[in-house]
FIKOLZA-1660 file (N, C-alpha, C; in steps of 0.1 Angstrom, whole numbers, plus 5000, padded with zeros to 4 digits):
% residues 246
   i   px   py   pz ch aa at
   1 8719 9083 3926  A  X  N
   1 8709 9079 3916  A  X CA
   1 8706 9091 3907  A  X  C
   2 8704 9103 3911  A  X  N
   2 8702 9115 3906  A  X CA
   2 8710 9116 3898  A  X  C
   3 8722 9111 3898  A  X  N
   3 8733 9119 3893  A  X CA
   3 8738 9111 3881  A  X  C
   4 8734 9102 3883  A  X  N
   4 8735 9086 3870  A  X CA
   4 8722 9095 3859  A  X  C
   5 8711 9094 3864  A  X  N
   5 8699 9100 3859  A  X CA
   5 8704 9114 3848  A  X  C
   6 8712 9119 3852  A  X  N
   6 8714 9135 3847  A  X CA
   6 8727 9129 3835  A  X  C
   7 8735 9120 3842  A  X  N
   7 8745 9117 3831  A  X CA
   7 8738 9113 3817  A  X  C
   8 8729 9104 3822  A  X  N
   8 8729 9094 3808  A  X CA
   8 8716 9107 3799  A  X  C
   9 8711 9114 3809  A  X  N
   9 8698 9121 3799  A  X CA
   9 8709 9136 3791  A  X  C
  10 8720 9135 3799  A  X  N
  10 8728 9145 3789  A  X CA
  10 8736 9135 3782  A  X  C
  11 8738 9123 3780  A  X  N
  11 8742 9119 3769  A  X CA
  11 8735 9115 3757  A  X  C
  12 8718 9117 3760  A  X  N
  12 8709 9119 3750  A  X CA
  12 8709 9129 3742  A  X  C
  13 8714 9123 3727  A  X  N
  13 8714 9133 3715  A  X CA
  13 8702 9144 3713  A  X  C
  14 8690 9142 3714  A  X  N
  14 8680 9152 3719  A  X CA
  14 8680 9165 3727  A  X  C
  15 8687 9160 3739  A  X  N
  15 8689 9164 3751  A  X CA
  15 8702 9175 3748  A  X  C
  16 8714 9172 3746  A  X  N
  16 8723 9178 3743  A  X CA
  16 8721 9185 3732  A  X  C
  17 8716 9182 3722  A  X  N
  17 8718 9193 3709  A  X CA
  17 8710 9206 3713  A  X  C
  18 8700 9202 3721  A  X  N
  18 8695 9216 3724  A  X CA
  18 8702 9223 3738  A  X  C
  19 8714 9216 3746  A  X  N
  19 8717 9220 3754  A  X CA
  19 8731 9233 3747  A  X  C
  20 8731 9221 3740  A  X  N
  20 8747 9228 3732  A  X CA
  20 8742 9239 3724  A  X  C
  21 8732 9241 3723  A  X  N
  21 8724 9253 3712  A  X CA
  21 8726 9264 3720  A  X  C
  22 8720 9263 3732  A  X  N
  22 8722 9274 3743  A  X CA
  22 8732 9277 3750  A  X  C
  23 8744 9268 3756  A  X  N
  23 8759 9265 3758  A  X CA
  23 8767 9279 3752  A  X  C
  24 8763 9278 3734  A  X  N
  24 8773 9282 3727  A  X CA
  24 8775 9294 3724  A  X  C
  25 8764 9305 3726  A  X  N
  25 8764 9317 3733  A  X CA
  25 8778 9323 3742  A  X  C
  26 8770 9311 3755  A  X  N
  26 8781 9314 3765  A  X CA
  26 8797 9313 3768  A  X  C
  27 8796 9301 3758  A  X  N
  27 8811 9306 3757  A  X CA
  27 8820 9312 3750  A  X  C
  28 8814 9316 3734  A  X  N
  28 8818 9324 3723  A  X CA
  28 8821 9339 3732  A  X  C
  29 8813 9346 3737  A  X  N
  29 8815 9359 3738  A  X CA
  29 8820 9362 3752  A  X  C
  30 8820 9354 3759  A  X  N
  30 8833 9357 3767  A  X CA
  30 8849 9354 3762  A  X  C
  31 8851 9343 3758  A  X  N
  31 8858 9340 3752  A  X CA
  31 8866 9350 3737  A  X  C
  32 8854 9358 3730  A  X  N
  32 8857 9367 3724  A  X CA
  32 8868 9380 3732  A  X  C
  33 8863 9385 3746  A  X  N
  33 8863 9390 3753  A  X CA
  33 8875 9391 3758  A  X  C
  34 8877 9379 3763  A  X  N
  34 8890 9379 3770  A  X CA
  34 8901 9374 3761  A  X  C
  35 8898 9370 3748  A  X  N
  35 8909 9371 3737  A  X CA
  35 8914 9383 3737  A  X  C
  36 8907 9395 3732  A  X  N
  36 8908 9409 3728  A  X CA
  36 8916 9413 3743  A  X  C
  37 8910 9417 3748  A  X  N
  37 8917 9419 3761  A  X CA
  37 8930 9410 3765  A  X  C
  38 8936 9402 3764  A  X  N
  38 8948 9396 3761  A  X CA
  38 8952 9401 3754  A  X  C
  39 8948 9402 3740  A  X  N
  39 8959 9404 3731  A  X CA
  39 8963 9419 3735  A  X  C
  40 8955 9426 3739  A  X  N
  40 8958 9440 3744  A  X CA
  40 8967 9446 3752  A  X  C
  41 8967 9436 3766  A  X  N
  41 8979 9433 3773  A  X CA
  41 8988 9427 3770  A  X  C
  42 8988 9417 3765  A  X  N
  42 9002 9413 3760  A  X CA
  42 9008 9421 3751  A  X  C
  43 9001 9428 3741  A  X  N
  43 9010 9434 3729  A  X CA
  43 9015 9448 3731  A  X  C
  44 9005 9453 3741  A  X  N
  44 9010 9469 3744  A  X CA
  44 9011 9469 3759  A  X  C
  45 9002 9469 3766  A  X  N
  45 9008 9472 3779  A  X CA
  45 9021 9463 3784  A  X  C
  46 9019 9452 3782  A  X  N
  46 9028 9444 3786  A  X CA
  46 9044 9450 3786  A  X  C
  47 9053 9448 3794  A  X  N
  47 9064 9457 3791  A  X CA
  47 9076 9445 3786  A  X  C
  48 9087 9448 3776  A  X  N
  48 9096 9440 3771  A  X CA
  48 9106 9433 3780  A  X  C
  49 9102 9417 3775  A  X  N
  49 9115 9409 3789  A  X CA
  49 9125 9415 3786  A  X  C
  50 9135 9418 3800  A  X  N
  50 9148 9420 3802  A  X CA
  50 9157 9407 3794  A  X  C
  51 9155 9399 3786  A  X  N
  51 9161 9392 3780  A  X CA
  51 9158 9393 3769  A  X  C
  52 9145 9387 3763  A  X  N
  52 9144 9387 3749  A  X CA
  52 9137 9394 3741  A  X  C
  53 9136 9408 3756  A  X  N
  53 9129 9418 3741  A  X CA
  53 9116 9418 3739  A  X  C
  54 9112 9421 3726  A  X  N
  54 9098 9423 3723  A  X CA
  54 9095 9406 3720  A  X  C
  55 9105 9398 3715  A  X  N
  55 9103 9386 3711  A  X CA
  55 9098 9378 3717  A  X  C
  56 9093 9376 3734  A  X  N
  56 9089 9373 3746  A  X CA
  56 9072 9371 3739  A  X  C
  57 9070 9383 3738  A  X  N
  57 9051 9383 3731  A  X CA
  57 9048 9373 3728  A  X  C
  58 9052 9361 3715  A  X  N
  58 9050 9354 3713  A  X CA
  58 9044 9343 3719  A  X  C
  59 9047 9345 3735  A  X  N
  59 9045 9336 3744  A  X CA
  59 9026 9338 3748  A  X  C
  60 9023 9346 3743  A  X  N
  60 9007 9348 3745  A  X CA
  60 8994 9342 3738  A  X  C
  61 9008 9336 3723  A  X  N
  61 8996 9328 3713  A  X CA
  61 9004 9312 3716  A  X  C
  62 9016 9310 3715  A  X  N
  62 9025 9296 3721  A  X CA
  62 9022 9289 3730  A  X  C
  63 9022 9300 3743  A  X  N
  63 9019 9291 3757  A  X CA
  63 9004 9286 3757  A  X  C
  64 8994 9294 3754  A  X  N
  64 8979 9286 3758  A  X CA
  64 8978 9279 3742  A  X  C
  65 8982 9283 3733  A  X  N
  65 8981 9269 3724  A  X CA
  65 8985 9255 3726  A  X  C
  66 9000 9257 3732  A  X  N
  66 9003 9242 3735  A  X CA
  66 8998 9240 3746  A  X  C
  67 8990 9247 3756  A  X  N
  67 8983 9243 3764  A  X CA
  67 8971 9234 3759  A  X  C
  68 8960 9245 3752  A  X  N
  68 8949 9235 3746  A  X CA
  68 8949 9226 3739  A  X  C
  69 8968 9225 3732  A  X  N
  69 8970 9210 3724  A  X CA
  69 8969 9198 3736  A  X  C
  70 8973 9201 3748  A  X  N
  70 8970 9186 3754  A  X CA
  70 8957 9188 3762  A  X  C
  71 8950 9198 3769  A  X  N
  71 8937 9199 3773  A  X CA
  71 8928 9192 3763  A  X  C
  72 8927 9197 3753  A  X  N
  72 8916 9193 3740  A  X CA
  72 8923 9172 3741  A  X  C
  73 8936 9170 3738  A  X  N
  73 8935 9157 3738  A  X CA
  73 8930 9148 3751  A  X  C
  74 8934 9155 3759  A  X  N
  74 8932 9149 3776  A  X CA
  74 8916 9148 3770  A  X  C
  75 8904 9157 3764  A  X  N
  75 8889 9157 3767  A  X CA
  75 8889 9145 3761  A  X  C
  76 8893 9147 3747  A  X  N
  76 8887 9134 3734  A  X CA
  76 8895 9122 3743  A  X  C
  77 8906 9119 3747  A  X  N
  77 8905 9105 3757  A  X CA
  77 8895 9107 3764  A  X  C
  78 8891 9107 3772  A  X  N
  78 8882 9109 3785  A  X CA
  78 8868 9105 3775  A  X  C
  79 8866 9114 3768  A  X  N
  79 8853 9113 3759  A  X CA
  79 8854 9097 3750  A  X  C
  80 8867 9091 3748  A  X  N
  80 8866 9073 3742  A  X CA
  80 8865 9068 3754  A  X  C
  81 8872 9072 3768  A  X  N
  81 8872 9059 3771  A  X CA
  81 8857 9057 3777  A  X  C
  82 8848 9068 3781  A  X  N
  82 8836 9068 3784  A  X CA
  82 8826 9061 3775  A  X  C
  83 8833 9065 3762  A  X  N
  83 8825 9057 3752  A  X CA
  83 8825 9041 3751  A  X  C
  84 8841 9038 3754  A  X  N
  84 8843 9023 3758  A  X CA
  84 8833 9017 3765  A  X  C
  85 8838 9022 3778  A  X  N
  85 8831 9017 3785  A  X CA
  85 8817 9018 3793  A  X  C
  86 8808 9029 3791  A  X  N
  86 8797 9030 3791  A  X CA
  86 8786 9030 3777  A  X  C
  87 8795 9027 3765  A  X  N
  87 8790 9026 3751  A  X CA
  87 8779 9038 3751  A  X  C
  88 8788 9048 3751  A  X  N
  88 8778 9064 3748  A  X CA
  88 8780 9068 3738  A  X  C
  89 8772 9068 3728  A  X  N
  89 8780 9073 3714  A  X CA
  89 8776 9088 3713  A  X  C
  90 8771 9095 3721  A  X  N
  90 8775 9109 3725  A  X CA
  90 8791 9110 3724  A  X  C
  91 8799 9104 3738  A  X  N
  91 8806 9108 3739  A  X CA
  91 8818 9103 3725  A  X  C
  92 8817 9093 3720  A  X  N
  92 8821 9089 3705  A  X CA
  92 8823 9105 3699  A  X  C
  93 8810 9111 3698  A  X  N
  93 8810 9125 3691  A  X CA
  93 8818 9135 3697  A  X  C
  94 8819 9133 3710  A  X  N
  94 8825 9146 3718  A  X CA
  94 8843 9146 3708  A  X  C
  95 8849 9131 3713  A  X  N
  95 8862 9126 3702  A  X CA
  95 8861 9129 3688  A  X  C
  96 8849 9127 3683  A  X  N
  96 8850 9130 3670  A  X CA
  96 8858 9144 3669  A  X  C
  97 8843 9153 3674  A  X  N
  97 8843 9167 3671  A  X CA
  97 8852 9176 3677  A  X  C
  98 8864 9170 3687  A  X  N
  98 8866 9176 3697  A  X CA
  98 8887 9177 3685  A  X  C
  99 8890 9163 3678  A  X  N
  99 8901 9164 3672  A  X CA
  99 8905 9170 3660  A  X  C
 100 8899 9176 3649  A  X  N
 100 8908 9185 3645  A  X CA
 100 8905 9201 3652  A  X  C
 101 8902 9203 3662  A  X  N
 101 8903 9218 3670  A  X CA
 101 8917 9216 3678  A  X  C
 102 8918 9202 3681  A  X  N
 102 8928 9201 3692  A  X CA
 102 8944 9199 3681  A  X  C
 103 8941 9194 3668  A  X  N
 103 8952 9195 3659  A  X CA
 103 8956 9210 3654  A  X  C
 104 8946 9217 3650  A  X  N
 104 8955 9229 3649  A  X CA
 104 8961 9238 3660  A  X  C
 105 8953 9236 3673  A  X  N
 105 8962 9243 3681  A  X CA
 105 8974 9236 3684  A  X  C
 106 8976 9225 3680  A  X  N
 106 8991 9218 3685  A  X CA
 106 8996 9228 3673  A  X  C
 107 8990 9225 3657  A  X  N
 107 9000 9233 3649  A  X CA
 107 9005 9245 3649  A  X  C
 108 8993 9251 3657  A  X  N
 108 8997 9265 3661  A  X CA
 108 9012 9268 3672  A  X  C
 109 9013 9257 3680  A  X  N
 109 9023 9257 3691  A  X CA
 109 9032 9252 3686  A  X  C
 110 9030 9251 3673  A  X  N
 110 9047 9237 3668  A  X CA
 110 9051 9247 3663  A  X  C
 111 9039 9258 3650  A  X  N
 111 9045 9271 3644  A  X CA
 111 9046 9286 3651  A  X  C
 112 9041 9289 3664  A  X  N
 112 9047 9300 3668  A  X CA
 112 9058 9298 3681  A  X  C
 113 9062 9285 3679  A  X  N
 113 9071 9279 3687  A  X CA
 113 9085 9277 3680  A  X  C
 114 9083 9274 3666  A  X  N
 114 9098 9280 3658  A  X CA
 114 9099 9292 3652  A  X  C
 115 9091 9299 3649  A  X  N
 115 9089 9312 3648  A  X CA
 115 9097 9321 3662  A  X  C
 116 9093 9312 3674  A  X  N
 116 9099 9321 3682  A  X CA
 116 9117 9314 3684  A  X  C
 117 9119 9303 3684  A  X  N
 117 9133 9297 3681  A  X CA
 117 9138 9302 3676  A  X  C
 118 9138 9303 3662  A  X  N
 118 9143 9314 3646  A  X CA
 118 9156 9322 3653  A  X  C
 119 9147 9336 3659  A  X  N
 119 9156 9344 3669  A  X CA
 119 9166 9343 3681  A  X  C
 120 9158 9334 3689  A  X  N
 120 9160 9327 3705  A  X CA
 120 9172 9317 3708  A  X  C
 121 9168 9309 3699  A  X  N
 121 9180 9297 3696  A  X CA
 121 9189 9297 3683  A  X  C
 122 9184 9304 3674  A  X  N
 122 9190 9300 3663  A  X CA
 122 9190 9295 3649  A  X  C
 123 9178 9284 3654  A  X  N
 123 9173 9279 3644  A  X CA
 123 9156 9275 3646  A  X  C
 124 9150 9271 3632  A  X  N
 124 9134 9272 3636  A  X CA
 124 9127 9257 3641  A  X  C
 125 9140 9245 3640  A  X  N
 125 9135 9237 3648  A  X CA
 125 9149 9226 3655  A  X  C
 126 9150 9222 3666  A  X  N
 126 9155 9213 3672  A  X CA
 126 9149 9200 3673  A  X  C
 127 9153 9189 3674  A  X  N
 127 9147 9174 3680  A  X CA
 127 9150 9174 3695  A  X  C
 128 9145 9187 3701  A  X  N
 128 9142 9189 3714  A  X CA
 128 9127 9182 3721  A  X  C
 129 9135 9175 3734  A  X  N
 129 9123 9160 3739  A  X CA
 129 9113 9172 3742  A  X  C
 130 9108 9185 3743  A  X  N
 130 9092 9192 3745  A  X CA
 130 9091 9190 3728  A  X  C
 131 9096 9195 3720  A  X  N
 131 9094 9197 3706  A  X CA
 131 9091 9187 3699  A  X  C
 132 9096 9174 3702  A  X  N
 132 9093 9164 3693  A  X CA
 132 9082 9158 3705  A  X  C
 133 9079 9156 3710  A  X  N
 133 9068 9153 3719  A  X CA
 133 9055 9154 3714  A  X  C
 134 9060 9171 3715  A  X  N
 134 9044 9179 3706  A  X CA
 134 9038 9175 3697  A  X  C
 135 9050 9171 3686  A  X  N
 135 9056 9168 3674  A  X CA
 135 9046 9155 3672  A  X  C
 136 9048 9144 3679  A  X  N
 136 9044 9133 3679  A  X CA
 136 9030 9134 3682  A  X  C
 137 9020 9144 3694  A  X  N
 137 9007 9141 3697  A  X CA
 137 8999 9152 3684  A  X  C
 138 9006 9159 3678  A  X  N
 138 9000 9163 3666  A  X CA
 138 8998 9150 3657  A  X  C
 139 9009 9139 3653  A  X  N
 139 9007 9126 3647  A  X CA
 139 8998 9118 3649  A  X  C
 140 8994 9121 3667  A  X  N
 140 8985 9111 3673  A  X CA
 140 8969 9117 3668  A  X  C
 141 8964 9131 3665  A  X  N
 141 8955 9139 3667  A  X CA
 141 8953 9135 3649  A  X  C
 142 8967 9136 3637  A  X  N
 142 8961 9134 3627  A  X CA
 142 8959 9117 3622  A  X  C
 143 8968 9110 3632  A  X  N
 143 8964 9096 3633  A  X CA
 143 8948 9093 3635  A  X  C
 144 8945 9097 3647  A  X  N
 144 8929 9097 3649  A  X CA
 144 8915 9098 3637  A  X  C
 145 8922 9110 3634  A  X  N
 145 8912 9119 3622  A  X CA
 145 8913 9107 3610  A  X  C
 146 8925 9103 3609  A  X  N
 146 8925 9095 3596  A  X CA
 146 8922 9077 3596  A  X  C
 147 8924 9070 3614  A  X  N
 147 8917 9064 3615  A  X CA
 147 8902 9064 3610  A  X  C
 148 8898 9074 3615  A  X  N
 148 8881 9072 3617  A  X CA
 148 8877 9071 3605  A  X  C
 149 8882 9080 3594  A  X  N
 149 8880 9083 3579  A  X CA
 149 8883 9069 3569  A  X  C
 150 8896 9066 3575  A  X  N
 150 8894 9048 3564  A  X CA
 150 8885 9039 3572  A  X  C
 151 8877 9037 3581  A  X  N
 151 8867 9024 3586  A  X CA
 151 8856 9032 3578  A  X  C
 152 8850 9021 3571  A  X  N
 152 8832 9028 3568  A  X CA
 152 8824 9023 3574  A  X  C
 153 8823 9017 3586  A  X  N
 153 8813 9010 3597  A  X CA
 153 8818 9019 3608  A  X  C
 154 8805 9030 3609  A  X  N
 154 8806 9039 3618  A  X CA
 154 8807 9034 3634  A  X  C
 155 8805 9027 3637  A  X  N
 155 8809 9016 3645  A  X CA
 155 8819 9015 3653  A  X  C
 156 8827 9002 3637  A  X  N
 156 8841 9001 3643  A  X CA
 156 8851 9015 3640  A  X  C
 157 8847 9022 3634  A  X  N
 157 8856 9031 3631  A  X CA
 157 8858 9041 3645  A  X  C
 158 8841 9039 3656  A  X  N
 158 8846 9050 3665  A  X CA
 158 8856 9042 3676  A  X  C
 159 8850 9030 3675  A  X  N
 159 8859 9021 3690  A  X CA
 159 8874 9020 3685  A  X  C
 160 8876 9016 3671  A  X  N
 160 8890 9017 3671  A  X CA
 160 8898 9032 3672  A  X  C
 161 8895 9047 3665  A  X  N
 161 8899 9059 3674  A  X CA
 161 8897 9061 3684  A  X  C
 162 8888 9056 3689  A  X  N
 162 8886 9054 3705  A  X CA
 162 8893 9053 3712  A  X  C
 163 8905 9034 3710  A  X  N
 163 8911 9028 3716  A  X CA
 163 8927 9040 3712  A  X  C
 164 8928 9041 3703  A  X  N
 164 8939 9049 3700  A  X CA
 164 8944 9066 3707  A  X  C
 165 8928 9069 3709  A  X  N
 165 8928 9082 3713  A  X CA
 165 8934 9078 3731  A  X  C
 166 8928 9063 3735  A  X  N
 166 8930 9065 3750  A  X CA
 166 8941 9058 3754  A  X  C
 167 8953 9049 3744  A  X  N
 167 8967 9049 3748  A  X CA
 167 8975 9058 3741  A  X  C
 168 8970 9066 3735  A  X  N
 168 8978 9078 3733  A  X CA
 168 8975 9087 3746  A  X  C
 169 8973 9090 3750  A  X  N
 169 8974 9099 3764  A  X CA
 169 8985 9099 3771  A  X  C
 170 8993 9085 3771  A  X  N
 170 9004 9088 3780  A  X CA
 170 9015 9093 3767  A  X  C
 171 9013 9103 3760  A  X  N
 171 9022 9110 3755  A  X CA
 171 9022 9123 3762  A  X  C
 172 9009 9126 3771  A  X  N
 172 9007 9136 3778  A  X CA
 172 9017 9142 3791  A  X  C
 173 9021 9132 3800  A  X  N
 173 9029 9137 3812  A  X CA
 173 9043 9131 3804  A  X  C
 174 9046 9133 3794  A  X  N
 174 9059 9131 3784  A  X CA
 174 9061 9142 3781  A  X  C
 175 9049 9150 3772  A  X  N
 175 9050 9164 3774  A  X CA
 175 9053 9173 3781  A  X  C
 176 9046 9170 3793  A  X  N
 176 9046 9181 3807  A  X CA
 176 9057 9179 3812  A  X  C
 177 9068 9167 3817  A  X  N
 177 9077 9163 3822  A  X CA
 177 9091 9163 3814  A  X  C
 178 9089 9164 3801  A  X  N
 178 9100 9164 3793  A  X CA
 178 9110 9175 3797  A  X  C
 179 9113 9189 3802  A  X  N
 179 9118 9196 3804  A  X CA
 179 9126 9191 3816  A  X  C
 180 9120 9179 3824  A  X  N
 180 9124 9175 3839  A  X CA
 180 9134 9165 3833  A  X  C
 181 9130 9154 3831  A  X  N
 181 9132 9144 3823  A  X CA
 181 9143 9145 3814  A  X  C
 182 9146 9152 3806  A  X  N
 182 9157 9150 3798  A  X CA
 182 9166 9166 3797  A  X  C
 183 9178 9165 3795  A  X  N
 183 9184 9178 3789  A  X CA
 183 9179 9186 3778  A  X  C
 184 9173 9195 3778  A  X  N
 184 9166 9202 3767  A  X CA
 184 9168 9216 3768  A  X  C
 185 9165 9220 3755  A  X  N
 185 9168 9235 3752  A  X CA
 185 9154 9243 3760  A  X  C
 186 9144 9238 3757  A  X  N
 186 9126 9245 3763  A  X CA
 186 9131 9250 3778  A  X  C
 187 9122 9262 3779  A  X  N
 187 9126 9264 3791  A  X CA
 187 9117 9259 3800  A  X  C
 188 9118 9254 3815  A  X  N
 188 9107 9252 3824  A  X CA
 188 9096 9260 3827  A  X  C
 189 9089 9252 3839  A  X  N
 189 9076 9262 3840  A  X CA
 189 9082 9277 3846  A  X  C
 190 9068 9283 3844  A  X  N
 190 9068 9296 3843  A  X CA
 190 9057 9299 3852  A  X  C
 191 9046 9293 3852  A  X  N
 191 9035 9301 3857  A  X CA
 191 9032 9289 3867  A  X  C
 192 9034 9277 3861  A  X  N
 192 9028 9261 3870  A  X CA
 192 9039 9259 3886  A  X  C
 193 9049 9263 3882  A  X  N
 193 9059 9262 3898  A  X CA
 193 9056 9264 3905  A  X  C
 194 9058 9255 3920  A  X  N
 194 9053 9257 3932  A  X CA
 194 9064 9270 3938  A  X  C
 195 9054 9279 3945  A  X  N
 195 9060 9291 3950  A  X CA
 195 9055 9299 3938  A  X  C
 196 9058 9309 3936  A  X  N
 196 9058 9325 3927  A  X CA
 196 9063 9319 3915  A  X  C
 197 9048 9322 3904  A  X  N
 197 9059 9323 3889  A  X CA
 197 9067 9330 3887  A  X  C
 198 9078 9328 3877  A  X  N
 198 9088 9334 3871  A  X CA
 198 9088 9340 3861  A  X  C
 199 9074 9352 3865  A  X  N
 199 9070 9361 3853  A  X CA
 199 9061 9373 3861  A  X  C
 200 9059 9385 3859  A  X  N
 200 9055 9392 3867  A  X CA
 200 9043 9399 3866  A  X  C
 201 9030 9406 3876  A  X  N
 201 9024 9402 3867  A  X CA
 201 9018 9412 3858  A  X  C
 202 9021 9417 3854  A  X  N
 202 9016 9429 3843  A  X CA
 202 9021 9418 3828  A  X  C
 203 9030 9412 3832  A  X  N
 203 9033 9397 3819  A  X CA
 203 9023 9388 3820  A  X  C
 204 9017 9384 3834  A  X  N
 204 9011 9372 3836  A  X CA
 204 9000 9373 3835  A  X  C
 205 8988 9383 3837  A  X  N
 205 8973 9383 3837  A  X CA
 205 8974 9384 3819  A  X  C
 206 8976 9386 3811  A  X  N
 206 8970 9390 3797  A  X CA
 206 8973 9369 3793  A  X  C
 207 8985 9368 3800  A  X  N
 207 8986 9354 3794  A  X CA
 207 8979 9340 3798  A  X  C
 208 8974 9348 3810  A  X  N
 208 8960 9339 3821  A  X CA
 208 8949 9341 3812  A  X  C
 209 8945 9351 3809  A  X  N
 209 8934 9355 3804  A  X CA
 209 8931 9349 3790  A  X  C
 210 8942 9349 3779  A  X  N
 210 8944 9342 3767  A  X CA
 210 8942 9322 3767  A  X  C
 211 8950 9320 3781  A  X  N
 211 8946 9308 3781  A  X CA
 211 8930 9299 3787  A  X  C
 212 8925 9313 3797  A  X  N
 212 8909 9310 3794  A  X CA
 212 8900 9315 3786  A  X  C
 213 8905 9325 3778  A  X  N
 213 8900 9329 3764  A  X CA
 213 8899 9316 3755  A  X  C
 214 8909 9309 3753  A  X  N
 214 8909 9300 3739  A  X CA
 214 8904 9287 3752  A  X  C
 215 8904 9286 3763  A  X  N
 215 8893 9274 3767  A  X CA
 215 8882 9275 3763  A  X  C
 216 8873 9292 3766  A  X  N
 216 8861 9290 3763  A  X CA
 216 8861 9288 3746  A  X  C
 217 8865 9291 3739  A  X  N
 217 8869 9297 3721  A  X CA
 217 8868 9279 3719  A  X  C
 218 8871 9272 3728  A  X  N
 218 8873 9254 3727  A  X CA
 218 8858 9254 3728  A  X  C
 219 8854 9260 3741  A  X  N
 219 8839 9255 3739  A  X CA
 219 8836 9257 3734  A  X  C
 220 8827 9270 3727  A  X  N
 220 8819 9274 3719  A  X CA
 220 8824 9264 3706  A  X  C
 221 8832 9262 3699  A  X  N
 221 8835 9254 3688  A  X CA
 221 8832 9238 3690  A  X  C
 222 8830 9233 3701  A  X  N
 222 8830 9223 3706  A  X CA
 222 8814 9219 3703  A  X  C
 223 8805 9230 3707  A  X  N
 223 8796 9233 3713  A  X CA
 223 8790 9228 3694  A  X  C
 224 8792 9239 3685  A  X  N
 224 8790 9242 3669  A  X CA
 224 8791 9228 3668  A  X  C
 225 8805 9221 3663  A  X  N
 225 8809 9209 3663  A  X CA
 225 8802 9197 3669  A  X  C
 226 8796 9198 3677  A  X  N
 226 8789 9183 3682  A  X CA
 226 8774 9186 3679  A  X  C
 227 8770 9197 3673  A  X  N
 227 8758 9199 3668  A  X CA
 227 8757 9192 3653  A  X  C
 228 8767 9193 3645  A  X  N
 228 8767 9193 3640  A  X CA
 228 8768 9179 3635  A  X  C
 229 8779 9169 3642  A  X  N
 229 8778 9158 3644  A  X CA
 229 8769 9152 3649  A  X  C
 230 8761 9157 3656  A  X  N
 230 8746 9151 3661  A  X CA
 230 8736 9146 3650  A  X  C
 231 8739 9162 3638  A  X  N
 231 8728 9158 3626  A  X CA
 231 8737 9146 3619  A  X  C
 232 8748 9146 3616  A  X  N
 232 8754 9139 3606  A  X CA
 232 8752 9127 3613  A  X  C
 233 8749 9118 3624  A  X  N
 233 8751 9107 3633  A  X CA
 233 8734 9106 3630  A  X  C
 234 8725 9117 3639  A  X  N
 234 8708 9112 3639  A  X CA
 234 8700 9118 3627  A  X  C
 235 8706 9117 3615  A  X  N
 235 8702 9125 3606  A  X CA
 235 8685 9117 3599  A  X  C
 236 8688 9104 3604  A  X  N
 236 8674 9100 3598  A  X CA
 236 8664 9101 3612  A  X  C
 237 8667 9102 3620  A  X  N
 237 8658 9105 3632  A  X CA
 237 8646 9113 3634  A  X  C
 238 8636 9110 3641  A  X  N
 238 8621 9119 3638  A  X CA
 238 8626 9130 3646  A  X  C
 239 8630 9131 3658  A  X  N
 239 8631 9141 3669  A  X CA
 239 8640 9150 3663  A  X  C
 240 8649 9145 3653  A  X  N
 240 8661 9159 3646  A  X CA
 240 8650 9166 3633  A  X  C
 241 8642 9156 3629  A  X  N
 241 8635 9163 3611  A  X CA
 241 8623 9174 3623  A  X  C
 242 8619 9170 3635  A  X  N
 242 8609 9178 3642  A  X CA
 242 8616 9193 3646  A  X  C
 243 8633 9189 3650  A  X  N
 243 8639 9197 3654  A  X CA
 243 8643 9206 3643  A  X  C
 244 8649 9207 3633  A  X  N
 244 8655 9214 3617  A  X CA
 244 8640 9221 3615  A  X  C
 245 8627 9214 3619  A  X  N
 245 8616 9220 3615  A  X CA
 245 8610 9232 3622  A  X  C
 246 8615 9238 3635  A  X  N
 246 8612 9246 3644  A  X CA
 246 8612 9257 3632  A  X  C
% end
């Protein structure tokens, strides 16, 4: 019962705006932190693969980008279907504010992903089943955005990106599995394989560290972002004009 009690009083817009006020501290400056520190390791200590050279680096802004392109989509489902079904229009906001952060990092993974092909393979893009995959949940992420923007009944406009945000998900283990799944150029996992990654680790901590760097970098913007949608959602509300008034 406690624990119902704590859900629904953090899905109070009151309740969270001020939680997320204090939140967003916390994850900005770690997250600043172990960005820098990443990039530090990856770019200089880090020593050049025995294959591809210095061209390998790229793999420290690629890999946890296309990582956070499907983490960030995995939240905003999770955040509609909650809204479906327990009609939270908190979590409505969490989807709102949560898809274009999760679109540019897919862009980011589609562009230092042919950037790194260019050299690697040859050319800067293939209709490789990881590549068009990606390809496709960036369509789903600017599908969403542009749903919500043509309904003007704030309403229907969240249930129907809602419903779209949460059968679009199974483009997710399409993604992850695509390397299994079909003949493709992408190479497999690296770090996710059971037994010892296939990376070592003076390669592998800067690129650990980058992908909980841009986790927290998700929060803290996450954090900005649903504040902000709070005002634009409770903007005629007495407890927001009491709150703007502090």
């Amino acid at each position: 019962m406690a624990t119902w009690t704590w859900f629904h009083k953090l899905a109070s817009p009151p309740h969270f705006y001020r939680i997320a006020g204090m939140l967003m501290p916390w994850f900005a400056w770690p997250a600043a932190i172990l960005i820098i520190a990443a990039l530090y390791g990856g770019l200089v200590l880090a020593p050049p693969d025995y294959q591809q050279g210095e061209g390998f680096r790229m793999v420290y802004v690629h890999a946890p980008s296309a990582w956070m392109s499907m983490f960030i989509y995995a939240t905003m489902a999770i955040a509609s279907a909650i809204a479906l079904i327990w009609r939270m229009k908190l979590a409505h906001a969490v989807a709102a504010a949560a898809a274009p952060v999760g679109a540019w990092f897919t862009f980011a993974a589609l562009a230092t992903g042919s950037l790194w092909g260019k050299p690697m393979w040859g050319t800067w893009w293939v209709w490789d089943a990881r590549l068009t995959s990606e390809l496709i949940l960036l369509f789903l992420y600017l599908g969403f955005m542009a749903l919500r923007s043509s309904i003007e009944d704030p309403q229907r406009a969240d249930r129907a990106s809602a419903v779209l945000a949460v059968v679009g998900v199974i483009n997710l283990p399409i993604i992850h599995y695509s390397v299994y799944w079909w003949n493709t150029l992408h190479q497999g996992a690296t770090i996710t394989k059971i037994g010892k990654p296939s990376i070592t680790m003076d390669m592998l901590w800067p690129l650990l560290a980058m992908m909980l760097g841009f986790t927290l970098y998700f929060g803290a913007v996450l954090m900005i972002r649903l504040r902000a949608e709070v005002i634009r959602r409770e903007r005629n509300a007495a407890w927001l004009r009491e709150e703007l008034a502090r």
